[in-house]
C-alpha positions as CSV (number, residue, x, y, z in Angstrom):
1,X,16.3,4.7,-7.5
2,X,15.9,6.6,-4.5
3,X,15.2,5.8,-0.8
4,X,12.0,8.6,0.3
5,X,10.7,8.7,3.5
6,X,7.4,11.2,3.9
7,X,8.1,14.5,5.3
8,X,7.6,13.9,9.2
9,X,5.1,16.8,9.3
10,X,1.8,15.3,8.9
11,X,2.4,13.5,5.7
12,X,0.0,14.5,2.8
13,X,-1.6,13.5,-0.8
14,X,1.1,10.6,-2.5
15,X,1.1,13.3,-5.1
16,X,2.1,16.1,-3.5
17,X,5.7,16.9,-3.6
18,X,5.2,18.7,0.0
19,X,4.0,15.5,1.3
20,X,7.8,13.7,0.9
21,X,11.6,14.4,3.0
22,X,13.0,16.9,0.4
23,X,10.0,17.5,-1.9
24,X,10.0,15.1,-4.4
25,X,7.0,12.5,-5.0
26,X,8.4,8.5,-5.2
27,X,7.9,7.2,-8.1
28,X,9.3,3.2,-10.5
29,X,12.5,1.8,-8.6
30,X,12.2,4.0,-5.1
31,X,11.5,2.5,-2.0
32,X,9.5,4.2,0.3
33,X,9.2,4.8,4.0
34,X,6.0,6.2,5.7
35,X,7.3,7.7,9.0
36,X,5.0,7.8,12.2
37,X,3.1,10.7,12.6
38,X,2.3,11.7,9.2
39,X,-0.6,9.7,7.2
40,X,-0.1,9.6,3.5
41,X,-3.6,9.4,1.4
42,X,-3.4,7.6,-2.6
43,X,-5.1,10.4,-4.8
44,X,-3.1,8.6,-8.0
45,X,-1.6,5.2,-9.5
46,X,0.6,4.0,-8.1
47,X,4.4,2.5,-9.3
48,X,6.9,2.4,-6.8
49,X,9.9,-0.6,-5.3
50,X,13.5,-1.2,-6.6
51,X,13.0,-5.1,-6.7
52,X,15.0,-6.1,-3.7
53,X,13.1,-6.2,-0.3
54,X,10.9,-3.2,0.8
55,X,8.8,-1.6,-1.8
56,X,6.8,0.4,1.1
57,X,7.3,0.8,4.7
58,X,4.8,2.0,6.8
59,X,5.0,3.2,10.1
60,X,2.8,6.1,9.9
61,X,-0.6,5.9,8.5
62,X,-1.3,4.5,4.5
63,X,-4.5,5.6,3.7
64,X,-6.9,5.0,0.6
65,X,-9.7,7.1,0.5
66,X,-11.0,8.8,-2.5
67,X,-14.9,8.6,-3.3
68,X,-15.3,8.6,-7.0
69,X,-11.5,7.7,-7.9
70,X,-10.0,3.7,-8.6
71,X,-6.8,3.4,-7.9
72,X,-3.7,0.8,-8.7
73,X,-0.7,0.5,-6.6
74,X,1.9,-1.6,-8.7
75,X,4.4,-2.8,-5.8
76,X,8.0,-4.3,-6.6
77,X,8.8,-5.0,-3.1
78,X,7.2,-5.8,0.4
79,X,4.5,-4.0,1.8
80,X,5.7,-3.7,5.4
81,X,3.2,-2.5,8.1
82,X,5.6,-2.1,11.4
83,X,4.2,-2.0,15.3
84,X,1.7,1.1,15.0
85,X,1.7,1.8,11.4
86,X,-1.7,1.2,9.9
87,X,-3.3,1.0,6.4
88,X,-6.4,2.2,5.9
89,X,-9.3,1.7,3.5
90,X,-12.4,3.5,3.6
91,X,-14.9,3.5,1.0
92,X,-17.8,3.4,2.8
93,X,-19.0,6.7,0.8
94,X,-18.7,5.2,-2.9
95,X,-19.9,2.0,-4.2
96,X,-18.0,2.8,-7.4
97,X,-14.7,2.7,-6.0
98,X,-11.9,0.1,-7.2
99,X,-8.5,-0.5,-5.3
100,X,-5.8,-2.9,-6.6
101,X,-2.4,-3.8,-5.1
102,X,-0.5,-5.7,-7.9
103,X,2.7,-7.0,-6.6
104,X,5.4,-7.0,-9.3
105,X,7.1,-10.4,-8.7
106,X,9.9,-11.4,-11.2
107,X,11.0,-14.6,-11.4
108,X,13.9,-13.5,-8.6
109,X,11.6,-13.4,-5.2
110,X,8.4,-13.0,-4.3
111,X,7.1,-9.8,-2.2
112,X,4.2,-9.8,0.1
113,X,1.6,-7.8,2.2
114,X,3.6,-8.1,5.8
115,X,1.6,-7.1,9.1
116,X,4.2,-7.1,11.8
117,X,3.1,-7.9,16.0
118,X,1.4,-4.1,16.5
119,X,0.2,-3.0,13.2
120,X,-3.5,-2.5,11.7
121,X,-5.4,-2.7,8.9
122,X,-8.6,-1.2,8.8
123,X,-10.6,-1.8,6.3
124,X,-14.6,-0.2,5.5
125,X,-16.9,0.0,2.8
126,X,-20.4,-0.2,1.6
127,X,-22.4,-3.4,1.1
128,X,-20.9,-5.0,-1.8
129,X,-20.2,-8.5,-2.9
130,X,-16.7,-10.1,-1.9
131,X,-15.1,-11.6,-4.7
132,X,-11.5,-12.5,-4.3
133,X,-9.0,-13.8,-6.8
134,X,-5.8,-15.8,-6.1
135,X,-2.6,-16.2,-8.4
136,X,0.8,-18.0,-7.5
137,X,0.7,-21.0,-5.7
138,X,-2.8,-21.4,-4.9
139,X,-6.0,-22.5,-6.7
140,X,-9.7,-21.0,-6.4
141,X,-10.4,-24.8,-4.7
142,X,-7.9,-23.9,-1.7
143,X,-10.0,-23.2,1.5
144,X,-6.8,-22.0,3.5
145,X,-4.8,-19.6,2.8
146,X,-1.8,-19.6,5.6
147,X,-0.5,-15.9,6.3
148,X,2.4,-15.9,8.7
């Protein structure tokens, strides 16, 4: 388990070892920081948190935008989104395209999708139908889902 932070150049491709603080790609059990300035784009699944707290913290830009590609990020930890980070989906360009986030929640904690005051997510795509599916604590009946 290691703590990697992206390379404070510009960021890169997840995959690329270039695109990570002392060249090497985060992988199961690290926690990873995404500084500001750089942008770091998913071109592969996904597997990254230690299980305690932060799985992903971005303060740079999170983006997922690969026509032609479906992707799955599998998250033990929080995804935190500071003041000025930003995640960004586009798939505006492929109708095909599949994203999941699966959070990894033992029976120790529960992790979440945190926005912090300042942050964006900006989300695009083609016309498509919505369909959304809840697990946990809520049931397909529930017309409120409180996010605080």
């Amino acid at each position: 388990m290691a703590a990697i932070s992206s390379n404070g150049t510009g960021g890169g491709n997840w995959s690329a070892a270039a695109s990570w603080s002392g060249g090497v790609v985060p992988g199961a059990g690290d926690t990873v920081t995404i500084v500001s300035g750089d942008e770091i784009t998913i071109d592969q699944n996904i597997t990254t948190g230690s299980g305690s707290g932060t799985g992903i913290d971005v303060s740079g830009k999170f983006t997922i935008n690969n026509p032609g590609a479906s992707y799955t990020i599998t998250l033990d930890g929080d995804l935190i989104v500071n003041s000025g980070g930003e995640i960004a989906w586009d798939m505006t360009t492929d109708t095909g395209f599949l994203f999941k986030l699966l959070m990894a929640c033992g029976s120790d904690g529960e992790w979440g999708v945190i926005f912090n005051d300042g942050s964006v997510i900006n989300m695009n795509g083609a016309t498509k139908t919505v369909k959304v599916a809840i697990d946990g604590n809520h049931t397909a009946t529930d017309t409120t889902i409180l996010v605080a």
